[in-house]
Structures are given as C-alpha cells and as structure tokens.
C-alpha positions in Angstrom: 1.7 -2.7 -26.6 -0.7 0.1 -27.3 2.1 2.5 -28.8 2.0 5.0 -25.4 4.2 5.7 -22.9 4.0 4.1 -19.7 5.3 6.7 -17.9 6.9 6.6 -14.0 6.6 3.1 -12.2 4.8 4.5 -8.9 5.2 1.4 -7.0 3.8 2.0 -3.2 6.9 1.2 -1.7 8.7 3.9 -3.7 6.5 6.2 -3.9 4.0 6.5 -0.8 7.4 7.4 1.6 8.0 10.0 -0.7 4.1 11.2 -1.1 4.2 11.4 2.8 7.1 13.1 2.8 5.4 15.7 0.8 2.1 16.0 2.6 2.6 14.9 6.4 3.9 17.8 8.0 2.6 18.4 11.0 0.0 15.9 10.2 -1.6 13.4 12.3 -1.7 10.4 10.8 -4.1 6.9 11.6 -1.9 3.7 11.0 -4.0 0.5 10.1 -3.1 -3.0 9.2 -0.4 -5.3 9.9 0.3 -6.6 13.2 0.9 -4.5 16.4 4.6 -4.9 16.5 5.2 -4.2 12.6 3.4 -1.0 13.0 5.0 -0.1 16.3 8.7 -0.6 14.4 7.2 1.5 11.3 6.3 4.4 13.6 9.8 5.9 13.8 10.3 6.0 10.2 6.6 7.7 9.7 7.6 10.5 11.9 10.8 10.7 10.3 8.8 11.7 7.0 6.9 14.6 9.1 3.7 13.1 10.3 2.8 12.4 13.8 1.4 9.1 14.6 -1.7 9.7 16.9 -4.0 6.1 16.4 -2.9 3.0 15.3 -4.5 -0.4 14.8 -3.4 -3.9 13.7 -5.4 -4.7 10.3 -7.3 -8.3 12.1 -10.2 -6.4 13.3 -13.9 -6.0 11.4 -14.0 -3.1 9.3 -16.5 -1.0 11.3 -13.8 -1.3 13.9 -11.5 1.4 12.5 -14.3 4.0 11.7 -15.5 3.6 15.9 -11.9 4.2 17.0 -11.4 7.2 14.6 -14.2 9.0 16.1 -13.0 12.1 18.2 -9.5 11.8 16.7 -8.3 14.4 14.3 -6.9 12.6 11.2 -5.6 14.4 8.5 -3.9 10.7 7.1 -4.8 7.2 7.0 -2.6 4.9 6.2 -4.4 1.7 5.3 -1.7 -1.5 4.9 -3.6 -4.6 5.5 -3.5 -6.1 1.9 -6.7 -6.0 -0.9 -9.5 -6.0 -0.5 -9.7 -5.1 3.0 -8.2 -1.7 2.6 -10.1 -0.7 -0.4 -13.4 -1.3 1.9 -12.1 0.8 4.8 -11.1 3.6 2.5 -14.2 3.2 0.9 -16.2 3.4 4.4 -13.9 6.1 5.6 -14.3 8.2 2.4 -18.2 7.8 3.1 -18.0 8.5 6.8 -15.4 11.3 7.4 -15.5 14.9 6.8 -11.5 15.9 5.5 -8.2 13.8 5.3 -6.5 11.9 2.9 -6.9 7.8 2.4 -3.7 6.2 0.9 -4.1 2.3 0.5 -0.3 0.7 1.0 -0.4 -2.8 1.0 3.1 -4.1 2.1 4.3 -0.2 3.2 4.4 -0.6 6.7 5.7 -4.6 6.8 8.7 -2.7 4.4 9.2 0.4 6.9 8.7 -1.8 10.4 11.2 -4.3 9.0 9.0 -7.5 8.5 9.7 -7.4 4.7 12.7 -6.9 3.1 13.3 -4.4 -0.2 14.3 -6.2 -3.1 18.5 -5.3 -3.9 18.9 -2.6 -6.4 19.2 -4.6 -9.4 15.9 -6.0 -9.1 14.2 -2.6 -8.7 16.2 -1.1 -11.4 14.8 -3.5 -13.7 11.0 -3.6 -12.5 11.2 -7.1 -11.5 11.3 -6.9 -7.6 8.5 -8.8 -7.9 10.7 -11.7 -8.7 13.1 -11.3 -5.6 9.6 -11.3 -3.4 8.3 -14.2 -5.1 11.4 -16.1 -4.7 11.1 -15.5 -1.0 7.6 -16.1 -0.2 6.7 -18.1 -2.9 3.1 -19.5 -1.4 2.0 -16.5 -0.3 2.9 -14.6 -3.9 2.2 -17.2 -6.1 -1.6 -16.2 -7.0 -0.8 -13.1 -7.1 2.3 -12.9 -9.3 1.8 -16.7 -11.5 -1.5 -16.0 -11.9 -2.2 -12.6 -11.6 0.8 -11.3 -14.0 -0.3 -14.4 -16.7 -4.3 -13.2 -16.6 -3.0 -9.3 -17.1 -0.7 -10.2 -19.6 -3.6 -12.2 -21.4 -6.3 -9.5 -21.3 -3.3 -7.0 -22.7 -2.8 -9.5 -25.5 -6.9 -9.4 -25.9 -7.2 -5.9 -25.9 -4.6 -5.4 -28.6 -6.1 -7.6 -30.4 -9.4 -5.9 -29.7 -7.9 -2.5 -30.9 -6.3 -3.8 -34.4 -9.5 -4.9 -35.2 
C-alpha cells in the first residue's frame, strides 16, 4: 500500500523455534505461560533446540510472581507465552528488574510445541492465511482478534494512505 517491500513474514511460530535454535546453546531458559502440562509436553522440543529448561511456570499467576521465582536462578532466556498483554508486562518488569538475558514474548509458541494447538496444513502457511485455518477452529476465542482486529488494521492502512497522498 505504501509502495515498500514487506519483507520476511516472521510469524512467532516460524520463527521463535528457529531464533532459539540460534541462541540457546547451552542456555538455561525460564518457561512462562500456558498451563503446567502444555509446558511440561513443550519441554522436550525446547531442549531439542539447545536450551536447557531450568524454571518453569504456568502463565495464571500475578505478574510479580515470576520475577520472585526467578530470583537466584540463572536465566539467560525467558520465554514468555501467556498471550497480550500479560507477557508484554512481565517482559517489561523483567527487562526493569534483571541484570542480562534475553526476553522473547511467544504468544501461542508453547501451546504449538506442547501439542495443545495444532499448525495450520501447508497450504495455509504458504499463503499467509493460517490465520484462517485457526479461526475456523476456535472461532470465539479468535474472533476479536482476527474479525475485528484484521478489519481496524486494514482501516487505519486505508487512513494512512490516504493520509500520505495528501
């Protein structure tokens, strides 16, 4: 719309396996959000990318929570999945409260790795819409987000183009 080049679709799911892949050896890493056993089937597949899993936590508890059980555990990774805006708090009171380590934000990443939530097939990825494929199968809980959200973006795009010819 604005005559550039989007560049690479860095969806979370794609890309945060791959970023961990990249970073995590021999890392420790701090699992929070989703429920107990998501994160307990996700913790195999972490490893397999290099890091080692030393704290964990299920993503129902007060925010403070996670900073107290960090203390005295050397984290070099937190992996924050328990949806917006939540995470973006944490990260933002773990960013003001520790000294090193990397924050990544992953939404859905851990549901997708422990198994909860499955990947969209192939042709839906190819084609940027797997948003589609995970609408179609939790529509209440994506409706907002995808009806809504996608029709507001789109709107303020069509604004700021407008904005810009002016």
């Amino acid at each position: 719309m604005l005559n550039r080049n989007p560049g690479y679709n860095l969806n979370g799911t794609d890309f945060i396996p791959q970023l961990l892949m990249s970073i995590s050896q021999d890392k420790n890493i701090a699992i929070f959000g989703t429920e107990d056993s998501i994160i307990n089937s996700s913790i195999d597949a972490i490893e397999n990318l290099g890091a080692k899993v030393v704290l964990t936590a299920n993503g129902f508890h007060d925010v403070d929570y996670y900073l107290e059980i960090s203390k005295g555990t050397k984290i070099d990774i937190y992996l924050l999945a328990m949806g917006m805006p939540k995470q973006e708090h944490l990260a933002k009171k773990l960013y003001n409260d520790i000294d090193d380590g990397i924050i990544i934000c992953g939404g859905a990443i851990i549901d997708f790795l422990g198994g909860k939530v499955k990947r969209a097939p192939i042709f839906f990825r190819r084609f940027g819409i797997e948003w589609v494929y995970r609408l179609f199968c939790e529509p209440k809980r994506m409706f907002r987000r995808y009806i809504i959200g996608n029709f507001m973006f789109l709107w303020l795009a069509f604004l700021s183009v407008i904005k810009n010819d002016e």
